[in-house]
N, C-alpha and C positions, 0 to 999 in steps of 0.2 A: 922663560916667563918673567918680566921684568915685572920688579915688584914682589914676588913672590917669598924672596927671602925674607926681606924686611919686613912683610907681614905675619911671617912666621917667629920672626924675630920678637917683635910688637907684641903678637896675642901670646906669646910664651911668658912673657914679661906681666904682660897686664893682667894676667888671666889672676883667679883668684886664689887663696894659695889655702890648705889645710895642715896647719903646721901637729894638731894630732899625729896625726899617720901618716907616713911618707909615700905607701900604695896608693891611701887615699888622694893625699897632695897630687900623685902620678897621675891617676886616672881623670880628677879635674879638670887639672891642667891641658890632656888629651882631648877631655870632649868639650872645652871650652875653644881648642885650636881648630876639631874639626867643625864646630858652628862659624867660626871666623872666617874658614877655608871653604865652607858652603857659601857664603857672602860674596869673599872676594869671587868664586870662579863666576857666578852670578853676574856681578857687577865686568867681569872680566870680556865674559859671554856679550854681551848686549854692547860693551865698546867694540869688539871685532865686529858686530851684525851692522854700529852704525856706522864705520869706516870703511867697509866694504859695499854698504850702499853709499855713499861719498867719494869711492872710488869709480863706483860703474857710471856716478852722474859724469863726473872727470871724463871717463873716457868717451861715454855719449859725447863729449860737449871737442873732444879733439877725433874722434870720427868723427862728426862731420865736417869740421876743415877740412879734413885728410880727402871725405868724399865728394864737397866741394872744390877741392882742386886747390885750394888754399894752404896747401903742408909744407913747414920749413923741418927741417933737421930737428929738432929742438921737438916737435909737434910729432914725429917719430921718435924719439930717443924717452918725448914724455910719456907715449901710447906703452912703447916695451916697458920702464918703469913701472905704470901701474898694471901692466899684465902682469907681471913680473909679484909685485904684493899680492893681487888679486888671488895666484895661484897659492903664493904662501901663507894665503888666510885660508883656503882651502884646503890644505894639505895639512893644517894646524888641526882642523875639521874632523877632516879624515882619522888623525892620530886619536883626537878624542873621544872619536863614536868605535874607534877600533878598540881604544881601552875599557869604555863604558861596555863592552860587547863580553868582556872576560869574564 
């Protein structure tokens, strides 16, 4: 998950600090990181939905070369590439609705 550290990193940092009590300060800090980490997956979610639909236009638009008769190497080598992301945005998918499932 690119990104992910340095945002952990960020809201650890920035978050606000209770220098009373060190539990106190702990617990803060915790549900300041998990309001940040409900944002980023948020924000994370909706980049995959719109790169995936970006992809499938991609491929629409080199099928039909391909099923016009018009295919060079390049126009197959691009079709596996984006099949190729397509499934691994899918498969990211999968991982996530498997853990939200626990």
């Amino acid at each position: 998950m690119e990104g992910f550290a340095k945002m952990v990193e960020d809201g650890w940092r920035d978050s606000p600090r209770d220098r009373s009590n060190a539990l106190r300060n702990l617990t803060g800090k915790l549900k300041h990181l998990k309001n940040d980490i409900r944002v980023w997956n948020k924000t994370k979610g909706n980049s995959n939905r719109d790169v995936k639909a970006q992809l499938k236009l991609e491929l629409e638009v080199v099928d039909l070369c391909i099923d016009n008769g018009n295919e060079t190497v390049e126009d197959n080598k691009r079709r596996g590439e984006i099949v190729n992301k397509l499934q691994d945005i899918d498969k990211l998918h999968a991982l996530e609705t498997t853990q939200k499932a626990k």
